[in-house]
TORMIVEX-369767 format. One record per atom (N, C-alpha, C): residue number from 1; atom name; x, y, z. Coordinates in pm, whole numbers. Layout:
BEGIN
num/atomo/xx/yy/zz
NUM/CA/X/Y/Z
...
END
This chain:
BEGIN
num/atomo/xx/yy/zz
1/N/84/-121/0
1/CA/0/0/0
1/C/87/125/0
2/N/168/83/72
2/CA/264/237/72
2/C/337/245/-9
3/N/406/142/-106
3/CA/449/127/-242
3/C/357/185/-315
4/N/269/185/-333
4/CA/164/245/-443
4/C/126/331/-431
5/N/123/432/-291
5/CA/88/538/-299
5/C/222/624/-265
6/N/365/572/-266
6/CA/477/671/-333
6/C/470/683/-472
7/N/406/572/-539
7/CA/421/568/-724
7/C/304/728/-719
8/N/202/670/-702
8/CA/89/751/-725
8/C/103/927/-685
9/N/184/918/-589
9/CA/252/1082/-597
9/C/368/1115/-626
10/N/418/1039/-674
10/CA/544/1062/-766
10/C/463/1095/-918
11/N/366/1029/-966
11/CA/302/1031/-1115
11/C/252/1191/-1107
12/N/161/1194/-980
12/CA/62/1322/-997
12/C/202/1369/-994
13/N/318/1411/-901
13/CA/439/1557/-930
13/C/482/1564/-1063
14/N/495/1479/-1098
14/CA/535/1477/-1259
14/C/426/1573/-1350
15/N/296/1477/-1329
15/CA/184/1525/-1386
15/C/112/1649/-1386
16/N/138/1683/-1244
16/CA/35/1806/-1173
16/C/152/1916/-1184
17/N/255/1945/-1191
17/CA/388/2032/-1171
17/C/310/2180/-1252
18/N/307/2272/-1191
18/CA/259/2401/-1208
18/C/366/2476/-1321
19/N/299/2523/-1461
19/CA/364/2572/-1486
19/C/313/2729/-1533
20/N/446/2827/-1560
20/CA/380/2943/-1647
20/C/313/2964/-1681
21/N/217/3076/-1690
21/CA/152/3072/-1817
21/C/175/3272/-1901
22/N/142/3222/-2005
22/CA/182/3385/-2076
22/C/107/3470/-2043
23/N/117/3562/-2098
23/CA/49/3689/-2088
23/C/-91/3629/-2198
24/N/-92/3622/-2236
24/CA/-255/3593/-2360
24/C/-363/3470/-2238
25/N/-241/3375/-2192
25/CA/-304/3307/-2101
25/C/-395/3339/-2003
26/N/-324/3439/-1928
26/CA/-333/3518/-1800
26/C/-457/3585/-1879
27/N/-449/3676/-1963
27/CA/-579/3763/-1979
27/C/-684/3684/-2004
28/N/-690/3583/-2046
28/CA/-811/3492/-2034
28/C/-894/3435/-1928
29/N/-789/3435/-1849
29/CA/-819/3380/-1691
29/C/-1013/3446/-1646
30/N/-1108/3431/-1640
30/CA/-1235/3486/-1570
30/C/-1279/3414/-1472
31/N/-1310/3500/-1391
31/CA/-1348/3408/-1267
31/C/-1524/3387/-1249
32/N/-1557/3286/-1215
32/CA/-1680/3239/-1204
32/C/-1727/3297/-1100
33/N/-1679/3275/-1000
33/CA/-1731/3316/-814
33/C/-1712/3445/-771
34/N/-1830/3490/-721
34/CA/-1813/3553/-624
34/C/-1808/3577/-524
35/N/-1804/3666/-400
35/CA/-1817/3686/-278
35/C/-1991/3729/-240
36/N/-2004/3649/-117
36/CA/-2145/3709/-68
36/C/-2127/3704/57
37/N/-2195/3840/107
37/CA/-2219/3852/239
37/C/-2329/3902/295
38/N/-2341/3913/452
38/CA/-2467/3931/484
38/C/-2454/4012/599
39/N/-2550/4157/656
39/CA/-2575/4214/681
39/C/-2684/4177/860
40/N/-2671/4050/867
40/CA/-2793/4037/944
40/C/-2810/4052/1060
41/N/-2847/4117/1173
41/CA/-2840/4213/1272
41/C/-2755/4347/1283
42/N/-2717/4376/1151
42/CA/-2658/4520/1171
42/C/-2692/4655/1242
43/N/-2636/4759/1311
43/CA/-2691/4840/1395
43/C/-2557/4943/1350
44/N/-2589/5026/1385
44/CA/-2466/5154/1376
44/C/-2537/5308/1439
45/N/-2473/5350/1524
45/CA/-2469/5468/1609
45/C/-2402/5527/1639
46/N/-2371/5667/1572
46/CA/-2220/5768/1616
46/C/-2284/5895/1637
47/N/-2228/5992/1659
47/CA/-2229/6138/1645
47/C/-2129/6186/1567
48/N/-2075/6136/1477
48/CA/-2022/6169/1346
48/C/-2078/6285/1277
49/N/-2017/6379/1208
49/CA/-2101/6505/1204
49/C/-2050/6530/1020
50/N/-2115/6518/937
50/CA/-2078/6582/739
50/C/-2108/6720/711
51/N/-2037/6802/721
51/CA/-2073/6928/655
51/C/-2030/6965/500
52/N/-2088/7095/477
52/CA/-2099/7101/367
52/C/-2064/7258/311
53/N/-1925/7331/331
53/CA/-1934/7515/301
53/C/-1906/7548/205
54/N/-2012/7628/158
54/CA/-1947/7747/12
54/C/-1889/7791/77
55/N/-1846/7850/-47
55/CA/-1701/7946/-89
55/C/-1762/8071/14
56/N/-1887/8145/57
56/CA/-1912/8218/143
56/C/-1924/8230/245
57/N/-1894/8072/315
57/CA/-1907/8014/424
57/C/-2040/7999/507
58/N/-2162/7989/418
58/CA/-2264/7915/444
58/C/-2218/7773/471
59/N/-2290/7665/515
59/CA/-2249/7524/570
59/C/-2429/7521/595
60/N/-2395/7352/514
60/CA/-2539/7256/525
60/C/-2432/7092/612
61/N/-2496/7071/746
61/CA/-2432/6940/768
61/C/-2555/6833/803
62/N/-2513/6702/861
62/CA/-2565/6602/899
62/C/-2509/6545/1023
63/N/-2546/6528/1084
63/CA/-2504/6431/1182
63/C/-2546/6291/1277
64/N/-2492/6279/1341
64/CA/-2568/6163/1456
64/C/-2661/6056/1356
65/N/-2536/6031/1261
65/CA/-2624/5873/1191
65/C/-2724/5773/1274
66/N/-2814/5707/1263
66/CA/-2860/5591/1310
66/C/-2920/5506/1222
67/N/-2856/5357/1212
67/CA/-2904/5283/1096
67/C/-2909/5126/1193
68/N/-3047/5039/1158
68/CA/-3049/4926/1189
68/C/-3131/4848/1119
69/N/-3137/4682/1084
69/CA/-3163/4618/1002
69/C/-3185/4497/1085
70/N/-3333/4451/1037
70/CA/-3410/4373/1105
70/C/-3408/4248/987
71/N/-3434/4112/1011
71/CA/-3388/4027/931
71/C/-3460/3892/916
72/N/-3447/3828/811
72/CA/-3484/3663/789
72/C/-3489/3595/908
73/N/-3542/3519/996
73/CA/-3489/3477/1122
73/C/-3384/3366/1066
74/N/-3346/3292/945
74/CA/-3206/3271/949
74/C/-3143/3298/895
75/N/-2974/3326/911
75/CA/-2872/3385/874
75/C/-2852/3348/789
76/N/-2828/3443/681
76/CA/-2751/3456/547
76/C/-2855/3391/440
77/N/-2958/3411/487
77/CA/-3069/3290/390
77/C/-3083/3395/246
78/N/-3045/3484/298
78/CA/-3072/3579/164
78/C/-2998/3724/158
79/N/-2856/3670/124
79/CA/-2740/3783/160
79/C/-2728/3853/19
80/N/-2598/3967/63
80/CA/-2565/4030/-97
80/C/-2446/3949/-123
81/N/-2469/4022/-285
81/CA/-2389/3907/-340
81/C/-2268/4034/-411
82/N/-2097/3993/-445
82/CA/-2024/4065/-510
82/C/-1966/4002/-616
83/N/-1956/4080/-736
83/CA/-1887/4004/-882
83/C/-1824/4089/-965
84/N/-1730/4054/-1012
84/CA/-1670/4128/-1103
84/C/-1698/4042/-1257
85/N/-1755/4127/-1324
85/CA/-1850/4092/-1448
85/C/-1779/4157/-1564
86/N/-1772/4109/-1682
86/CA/-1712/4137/-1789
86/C/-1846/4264/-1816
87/N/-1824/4353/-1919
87/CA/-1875/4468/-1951
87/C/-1895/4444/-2097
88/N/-1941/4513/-2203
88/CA/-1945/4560/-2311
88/C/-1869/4499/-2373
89/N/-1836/4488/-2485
89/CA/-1712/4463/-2591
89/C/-1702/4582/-2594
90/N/-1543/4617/-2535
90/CA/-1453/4714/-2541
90/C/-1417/4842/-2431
91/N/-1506/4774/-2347
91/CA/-1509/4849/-2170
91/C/-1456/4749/-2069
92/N/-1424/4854/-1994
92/CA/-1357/4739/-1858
92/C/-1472/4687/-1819
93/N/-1378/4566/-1735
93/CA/-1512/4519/-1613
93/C/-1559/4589/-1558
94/N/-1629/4554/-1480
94/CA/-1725/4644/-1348
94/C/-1754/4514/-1208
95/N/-1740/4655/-1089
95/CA/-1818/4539/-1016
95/C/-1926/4552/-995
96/N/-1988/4476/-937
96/CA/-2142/4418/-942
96/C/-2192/4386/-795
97/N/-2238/4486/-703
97/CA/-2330/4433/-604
97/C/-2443/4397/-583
98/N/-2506/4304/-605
98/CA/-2625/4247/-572
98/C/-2712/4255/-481
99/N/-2861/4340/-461
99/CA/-2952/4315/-313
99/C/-2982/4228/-326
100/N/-2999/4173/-228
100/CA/-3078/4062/-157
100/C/-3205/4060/-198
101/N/-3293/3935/-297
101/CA/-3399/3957/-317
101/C/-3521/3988/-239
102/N/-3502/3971/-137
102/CA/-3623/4008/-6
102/C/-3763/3986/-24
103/N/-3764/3833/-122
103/CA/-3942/3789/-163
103/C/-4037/3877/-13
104/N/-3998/3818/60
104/CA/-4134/3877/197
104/C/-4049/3941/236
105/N/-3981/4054/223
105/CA/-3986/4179/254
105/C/-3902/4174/412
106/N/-3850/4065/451
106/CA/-3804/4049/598
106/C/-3682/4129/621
107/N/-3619/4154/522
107/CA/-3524/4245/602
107/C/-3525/4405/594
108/N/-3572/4498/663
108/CA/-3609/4615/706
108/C/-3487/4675/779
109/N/-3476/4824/701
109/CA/-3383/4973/744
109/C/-3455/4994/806
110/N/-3440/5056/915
110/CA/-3454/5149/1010
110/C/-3350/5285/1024
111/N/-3361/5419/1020
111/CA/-3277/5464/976
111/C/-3317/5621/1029
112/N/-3199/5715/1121
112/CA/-3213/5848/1147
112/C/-3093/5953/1097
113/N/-3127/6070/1103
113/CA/-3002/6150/1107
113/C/-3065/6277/1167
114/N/-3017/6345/1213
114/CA/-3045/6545/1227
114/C/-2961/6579/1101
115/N/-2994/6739/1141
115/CA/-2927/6850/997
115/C/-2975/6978/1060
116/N/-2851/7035/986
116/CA/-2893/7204/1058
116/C/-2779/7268/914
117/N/-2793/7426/951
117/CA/-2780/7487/875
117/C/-2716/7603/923
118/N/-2598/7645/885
118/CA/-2512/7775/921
118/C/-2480/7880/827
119/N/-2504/8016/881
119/CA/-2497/8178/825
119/C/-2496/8241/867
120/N/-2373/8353/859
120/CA/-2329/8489/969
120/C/-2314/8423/1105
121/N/-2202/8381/1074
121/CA/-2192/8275/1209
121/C/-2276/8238/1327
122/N/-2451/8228/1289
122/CA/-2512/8130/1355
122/C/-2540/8008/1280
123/N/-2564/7908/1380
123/CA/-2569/7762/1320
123/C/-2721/7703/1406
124/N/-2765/7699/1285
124/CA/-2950/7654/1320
124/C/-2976/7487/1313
125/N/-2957/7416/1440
125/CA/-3039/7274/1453
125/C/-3177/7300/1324
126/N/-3269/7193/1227
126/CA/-3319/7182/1199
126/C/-3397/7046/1210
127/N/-3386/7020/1279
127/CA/-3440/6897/1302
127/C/-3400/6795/1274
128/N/-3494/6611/1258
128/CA/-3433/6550/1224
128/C/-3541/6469/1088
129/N/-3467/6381/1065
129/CA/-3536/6286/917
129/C/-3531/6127/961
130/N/-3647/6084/968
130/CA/-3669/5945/1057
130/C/-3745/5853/935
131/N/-3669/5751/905
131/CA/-3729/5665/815
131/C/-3718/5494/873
132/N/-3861/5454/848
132/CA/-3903/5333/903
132/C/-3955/5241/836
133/N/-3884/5156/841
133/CA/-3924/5019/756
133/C/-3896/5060/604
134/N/-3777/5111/596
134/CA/-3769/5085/431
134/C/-3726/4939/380
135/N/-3771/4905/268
135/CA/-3762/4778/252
135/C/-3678/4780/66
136/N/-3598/4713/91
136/CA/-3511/4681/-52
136/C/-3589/4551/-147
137/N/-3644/4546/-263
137/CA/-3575/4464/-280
137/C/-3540/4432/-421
138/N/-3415/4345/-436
138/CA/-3347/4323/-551
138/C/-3271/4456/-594
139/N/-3237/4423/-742
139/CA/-3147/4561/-794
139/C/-3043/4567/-724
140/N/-2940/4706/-745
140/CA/-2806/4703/-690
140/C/-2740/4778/-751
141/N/-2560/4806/-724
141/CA/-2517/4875/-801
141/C/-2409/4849/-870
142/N/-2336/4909/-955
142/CA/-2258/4929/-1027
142/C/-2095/4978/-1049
143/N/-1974/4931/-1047
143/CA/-1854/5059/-1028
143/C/-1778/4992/-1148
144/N/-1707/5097/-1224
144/CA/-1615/5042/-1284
144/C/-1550/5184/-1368
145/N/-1435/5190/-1458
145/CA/-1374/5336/-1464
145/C/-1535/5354/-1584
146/N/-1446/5514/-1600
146/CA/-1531/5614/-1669
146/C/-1490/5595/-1858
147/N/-1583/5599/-1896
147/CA/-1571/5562/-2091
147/C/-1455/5682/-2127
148/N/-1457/5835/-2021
148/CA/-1364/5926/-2084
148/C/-1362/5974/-1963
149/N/-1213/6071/-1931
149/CA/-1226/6121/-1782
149/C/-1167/6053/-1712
150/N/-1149/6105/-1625
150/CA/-1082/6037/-1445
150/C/-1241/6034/-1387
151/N/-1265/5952/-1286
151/CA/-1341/5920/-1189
151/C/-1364/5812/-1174
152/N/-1524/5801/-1133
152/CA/-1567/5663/-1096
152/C/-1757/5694/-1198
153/N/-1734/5576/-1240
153/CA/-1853/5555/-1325
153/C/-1898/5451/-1286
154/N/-2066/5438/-1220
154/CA/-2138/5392/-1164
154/C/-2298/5367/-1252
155/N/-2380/5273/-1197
155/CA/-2474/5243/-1212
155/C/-2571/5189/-1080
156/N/-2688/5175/-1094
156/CA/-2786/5141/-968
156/C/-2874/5141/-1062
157/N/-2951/5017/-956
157/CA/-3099/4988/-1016
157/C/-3193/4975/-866
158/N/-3267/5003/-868
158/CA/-3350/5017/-723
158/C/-3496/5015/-735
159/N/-3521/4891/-625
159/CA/-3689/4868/-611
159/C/-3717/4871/-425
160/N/-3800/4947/-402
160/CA/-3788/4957/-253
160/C/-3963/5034/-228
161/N/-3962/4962/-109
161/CA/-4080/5058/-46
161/C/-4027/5126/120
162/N/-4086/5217/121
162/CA/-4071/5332/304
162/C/-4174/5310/327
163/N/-4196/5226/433
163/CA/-4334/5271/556
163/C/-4343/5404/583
164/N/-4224/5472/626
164/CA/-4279/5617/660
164/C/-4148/5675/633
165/N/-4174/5824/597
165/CA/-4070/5901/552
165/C/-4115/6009/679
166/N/-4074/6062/753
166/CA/-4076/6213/832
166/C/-3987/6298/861
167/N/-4022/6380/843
167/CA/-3868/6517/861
167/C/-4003/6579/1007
168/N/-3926/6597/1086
168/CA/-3923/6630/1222
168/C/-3840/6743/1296
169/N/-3878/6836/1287
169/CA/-3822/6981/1352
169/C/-3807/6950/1488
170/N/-3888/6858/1572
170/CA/-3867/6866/1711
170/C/-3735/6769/1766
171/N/-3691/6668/1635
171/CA/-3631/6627/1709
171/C/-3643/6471/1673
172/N/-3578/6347/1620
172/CA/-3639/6188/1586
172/C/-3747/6142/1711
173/N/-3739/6209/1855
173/CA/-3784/6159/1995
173/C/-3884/6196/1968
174/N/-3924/6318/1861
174/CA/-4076/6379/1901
174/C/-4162/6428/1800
175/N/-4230/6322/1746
175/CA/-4336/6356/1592
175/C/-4446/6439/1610
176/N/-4418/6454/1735
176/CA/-4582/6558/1733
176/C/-4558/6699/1648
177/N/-4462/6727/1610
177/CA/-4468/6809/1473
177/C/-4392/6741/1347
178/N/-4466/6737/1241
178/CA/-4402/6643/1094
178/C/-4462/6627/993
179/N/-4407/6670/874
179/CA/-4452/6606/778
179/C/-4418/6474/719
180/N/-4494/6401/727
180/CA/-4484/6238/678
180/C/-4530/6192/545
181/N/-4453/6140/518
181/CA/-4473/6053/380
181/C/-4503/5878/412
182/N/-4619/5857/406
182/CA/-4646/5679/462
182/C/-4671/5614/346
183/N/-4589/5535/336
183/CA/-4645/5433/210
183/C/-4510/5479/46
184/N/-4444/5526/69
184/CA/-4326/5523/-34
184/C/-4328/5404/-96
185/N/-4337/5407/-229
185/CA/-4330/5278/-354
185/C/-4199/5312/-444
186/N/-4148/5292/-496
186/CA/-4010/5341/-607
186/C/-3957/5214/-647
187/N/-3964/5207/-790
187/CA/-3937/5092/-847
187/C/-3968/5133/-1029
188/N/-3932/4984/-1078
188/CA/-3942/5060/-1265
188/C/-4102/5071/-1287
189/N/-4143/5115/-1382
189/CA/-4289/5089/-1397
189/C/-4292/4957/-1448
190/N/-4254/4900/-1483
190/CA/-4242/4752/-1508
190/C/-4295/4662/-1417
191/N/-4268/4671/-1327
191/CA/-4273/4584/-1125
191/C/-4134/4549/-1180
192/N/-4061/4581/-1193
192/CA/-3905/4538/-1154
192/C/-3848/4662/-1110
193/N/-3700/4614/-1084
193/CA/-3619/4741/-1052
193/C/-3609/4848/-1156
194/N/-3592/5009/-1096
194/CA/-3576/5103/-1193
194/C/-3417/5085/-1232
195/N/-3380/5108/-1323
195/CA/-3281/5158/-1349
195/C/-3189/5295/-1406
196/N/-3157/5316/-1308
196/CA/-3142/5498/-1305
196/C/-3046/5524/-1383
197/N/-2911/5389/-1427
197/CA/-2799/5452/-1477
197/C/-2753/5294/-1483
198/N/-2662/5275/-1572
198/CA/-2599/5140/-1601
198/C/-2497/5201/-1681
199/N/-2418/5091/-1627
199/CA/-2241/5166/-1668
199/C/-2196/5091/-1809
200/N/-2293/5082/-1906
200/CA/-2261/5054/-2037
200/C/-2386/5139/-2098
201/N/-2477/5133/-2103
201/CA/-2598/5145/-2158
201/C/-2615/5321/-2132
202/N/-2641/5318/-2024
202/CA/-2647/5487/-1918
202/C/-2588/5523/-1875
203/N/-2442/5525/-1829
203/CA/-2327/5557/-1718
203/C/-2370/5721/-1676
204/N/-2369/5663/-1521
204/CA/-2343/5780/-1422
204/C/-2178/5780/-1353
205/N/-2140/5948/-1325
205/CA/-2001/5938/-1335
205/C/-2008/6075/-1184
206/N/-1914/6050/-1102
206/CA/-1863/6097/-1047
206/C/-1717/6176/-996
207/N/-1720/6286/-1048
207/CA/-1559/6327/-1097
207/C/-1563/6488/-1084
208/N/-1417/6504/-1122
208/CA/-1373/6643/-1114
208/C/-1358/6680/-1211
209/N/-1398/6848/-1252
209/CA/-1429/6873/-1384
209/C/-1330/7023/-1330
210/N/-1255/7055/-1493
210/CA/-1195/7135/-1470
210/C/-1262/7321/-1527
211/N/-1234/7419/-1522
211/CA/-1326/7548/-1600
211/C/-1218/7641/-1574
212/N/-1292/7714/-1579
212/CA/-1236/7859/-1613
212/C/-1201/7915/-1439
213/N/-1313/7878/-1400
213/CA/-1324/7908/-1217
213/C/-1227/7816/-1116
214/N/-1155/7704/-1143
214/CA/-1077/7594/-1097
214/C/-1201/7446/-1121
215/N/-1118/7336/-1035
215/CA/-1190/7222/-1044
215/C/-1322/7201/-957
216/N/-1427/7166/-1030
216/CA/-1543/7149/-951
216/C/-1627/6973/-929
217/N/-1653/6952/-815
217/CA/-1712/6829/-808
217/C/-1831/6780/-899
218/N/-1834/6687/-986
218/CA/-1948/6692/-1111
218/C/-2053/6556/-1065
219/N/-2140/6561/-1075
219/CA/-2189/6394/-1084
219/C/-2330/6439/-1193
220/N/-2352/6311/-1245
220/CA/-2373/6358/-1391
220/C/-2444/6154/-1443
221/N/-2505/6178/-1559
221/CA/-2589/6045/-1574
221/C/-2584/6077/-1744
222/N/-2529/6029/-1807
222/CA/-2513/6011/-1949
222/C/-2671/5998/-2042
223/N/-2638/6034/-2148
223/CA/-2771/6020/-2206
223/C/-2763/5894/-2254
224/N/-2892/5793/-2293
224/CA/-2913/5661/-2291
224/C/-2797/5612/-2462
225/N/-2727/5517/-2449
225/CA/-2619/5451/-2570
225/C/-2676/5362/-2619
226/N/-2731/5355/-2765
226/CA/-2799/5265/-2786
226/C/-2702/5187/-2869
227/N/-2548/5197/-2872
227/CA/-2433/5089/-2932
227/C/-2450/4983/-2810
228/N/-2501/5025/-2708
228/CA/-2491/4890/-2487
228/C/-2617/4886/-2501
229/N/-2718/4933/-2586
229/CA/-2890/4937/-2528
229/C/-2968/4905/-2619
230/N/-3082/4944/-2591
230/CA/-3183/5030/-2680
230/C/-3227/5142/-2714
231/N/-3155/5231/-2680
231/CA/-3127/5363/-2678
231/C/-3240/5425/-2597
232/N/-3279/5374/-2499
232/CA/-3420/5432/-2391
232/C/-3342/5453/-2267
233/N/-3416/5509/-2208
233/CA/-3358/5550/-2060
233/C/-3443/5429/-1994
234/N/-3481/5388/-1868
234/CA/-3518/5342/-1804
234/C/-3672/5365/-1758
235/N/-3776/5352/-1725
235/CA/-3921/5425/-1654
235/C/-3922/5344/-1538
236/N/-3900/5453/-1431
236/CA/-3994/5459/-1315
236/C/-4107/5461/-1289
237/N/-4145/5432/-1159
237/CA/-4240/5452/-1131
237/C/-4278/5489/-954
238/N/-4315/5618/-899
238/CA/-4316/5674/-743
238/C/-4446/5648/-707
239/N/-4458/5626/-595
239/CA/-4608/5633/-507
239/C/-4584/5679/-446
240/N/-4651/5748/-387
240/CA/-4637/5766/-223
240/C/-4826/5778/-184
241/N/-4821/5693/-27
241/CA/-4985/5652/-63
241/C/-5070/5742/22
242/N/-4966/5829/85
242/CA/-5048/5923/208
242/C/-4946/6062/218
243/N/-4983/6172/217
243/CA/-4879/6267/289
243/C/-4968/6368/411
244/N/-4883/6396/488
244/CA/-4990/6441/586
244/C/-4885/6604/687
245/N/-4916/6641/735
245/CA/-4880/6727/850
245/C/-4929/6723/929
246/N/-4836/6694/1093
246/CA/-4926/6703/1200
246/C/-4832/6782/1300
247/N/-4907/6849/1388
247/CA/-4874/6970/1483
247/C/-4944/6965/1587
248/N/-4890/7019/1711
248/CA/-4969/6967/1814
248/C/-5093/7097/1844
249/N/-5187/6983/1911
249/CA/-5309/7058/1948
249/C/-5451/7114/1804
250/N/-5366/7026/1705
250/CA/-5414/7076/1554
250/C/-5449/6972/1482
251/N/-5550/6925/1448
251/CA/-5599/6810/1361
251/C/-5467/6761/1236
252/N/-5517/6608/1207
252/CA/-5404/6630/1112
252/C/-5434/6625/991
253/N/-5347/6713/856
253/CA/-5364/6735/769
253/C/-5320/6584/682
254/N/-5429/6569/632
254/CA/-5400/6460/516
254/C/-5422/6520/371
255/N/-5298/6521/296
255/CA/-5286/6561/125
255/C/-5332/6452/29
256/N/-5351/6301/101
256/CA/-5398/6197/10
256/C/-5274/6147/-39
257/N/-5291/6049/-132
257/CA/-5192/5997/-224
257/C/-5127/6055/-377
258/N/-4990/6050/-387
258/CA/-4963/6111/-486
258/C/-4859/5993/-576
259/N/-4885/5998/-727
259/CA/-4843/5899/-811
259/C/-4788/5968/-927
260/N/-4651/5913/-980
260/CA/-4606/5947/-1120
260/C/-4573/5754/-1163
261/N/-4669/5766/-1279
261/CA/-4699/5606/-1320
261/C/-4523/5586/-1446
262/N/-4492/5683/-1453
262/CA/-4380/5705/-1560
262/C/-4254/5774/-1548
263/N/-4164/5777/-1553
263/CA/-4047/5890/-1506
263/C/-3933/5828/-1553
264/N/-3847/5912/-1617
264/CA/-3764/5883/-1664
264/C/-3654/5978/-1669
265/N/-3494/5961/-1658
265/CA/-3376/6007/-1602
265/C/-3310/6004/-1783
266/N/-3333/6133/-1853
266/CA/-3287/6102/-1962
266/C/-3097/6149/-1989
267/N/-3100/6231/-1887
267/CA/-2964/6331/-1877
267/C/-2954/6381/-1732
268/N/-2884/6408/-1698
268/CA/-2817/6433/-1518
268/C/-2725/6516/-1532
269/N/-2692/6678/-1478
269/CA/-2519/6699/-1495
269/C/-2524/6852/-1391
270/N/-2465/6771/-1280
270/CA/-2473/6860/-1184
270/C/-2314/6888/-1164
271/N/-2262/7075/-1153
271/CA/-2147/7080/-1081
271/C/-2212/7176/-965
272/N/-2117/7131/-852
272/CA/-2148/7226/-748
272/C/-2046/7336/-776
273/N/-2121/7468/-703
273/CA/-2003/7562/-767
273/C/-1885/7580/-671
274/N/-1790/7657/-726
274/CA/-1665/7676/-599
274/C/-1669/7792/-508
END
């Protein structure tokens, strides 16, 4: 027995012995697999603070993130997924994040921040923005370089509903003043995901653009390529199934439901100024 299994790995070293391979080789190489992971009891809480100043020293910030995610009761039953995917004939790859399809809807954002606002050196708390039970599902996004340019050229596709949207002056602790949005729908008009931008077809790009004034931050959504497409943009579709205001000591205002059955992102091109 042990005679035969020195032959038998002596044959495979012979046999199996790793060799070179070229450059033509190597570029052929694609990988099948990807990475997936999962999110499931996530929570996050800081006082981390994002601002935002013109050149006049106005400032718009954010702060005091709060994000948590409620889940499948078992783990990883329905995680994201990561890939690096061949592109176009004649574009780089891209990577590829995947949502989680979320058939019943089980895994739920929970999600806060404040924001305030500064001028002539006072700085005004404005309340906060409290969103509950947003729900993902499917769609995802996009990264890979830009067709021309330095940056990052991106895509997303997104299907999701919000139980409730509220911006809150008093505070996330205290809704007795708010306008609410209950019932948020956003998705393609299709019943699938919208797609806002795809990094062959639509590319959205994030970058620095140069002028006459110096360099300015650009983000920007290409008009639809029908050499990657069909030369269409994408259609949405928004609900929202209630909007309301409520204030204390004051009945509450209900606006009803509001719907765009169609919408579409044909061009995007924002610079902020310096």
């Amino acid at each position: 027995m042990r005679g035969a299994l020195a032959v038998g790995l002596m044959l495979c070293t012979q046999a199996c012995a790793m060799e070179p391979l070229s450059d033509n080789a190597l570029s052929a190489v694609r990988g099948r697999d990807g990475v997936s992971f999962d999110l499931n009891g996530f929570a996050m809480t800081g006082d981390a603070r994002v601002s935002y100043t013109t050149p006049v020293g106005t400032s718009l910030y954010v702060e005091k993130f709060h994000a948590s995610r409620s889940d499948n009761p078992l783990p990883f039953a329905d995680p994201y997924r990561l890939d690096i995917l061949p592109s176009a004939p004649g574009l780089a790859d891209y990577i590829n994040i995947a949502f989680p399809t979320n058939d019943y809807g089980d895994q739920r954002w929970q999600l806060a921040y404040d924001w305030g606002v500064g001028a002539n050196g006072v700085v005004r708390e404005q309340g906060s923005v409290v969103v509950k039970d947003m729900v993902f599902y499917s769609g995802g996004l996009q990264f890979t370089t830009p067709q021309v340019n330095d940056g990052i050229a991106f895509g997303a596709a997104l299907k999701l509903d919000i139980g409730q949207l509220s911006f809150q002056p008093r505070g996330r602790d205290d809704a007795s003043e708010a306008m609410v949005f209950s019932g948020v729908h956003i998705g393609g008009a299709d019943g699938n995901p919208w797609v806002l931008a795809h990094v062959a077809a639509q590319p959205a790009v994030i970058n620095a653009l140069n002028d006459e004034t110096g360099p300015r931050l650009h983000i920007g959504i290409d008009w639809p390529d029908a050499r990657y497409g069909n030369g269409q943009a994408s259609a949405g579709s928004i609900v929202v199934d209630n909007i309301s205001f409520v204030s204390p000591g004051q009945p509450t205002v209900d606006l009803g439901s509001s719907r765009i059955g169609s919408v579409q992102i044909q061009y995007l091109d924002i610079k902020f100024k310096q």
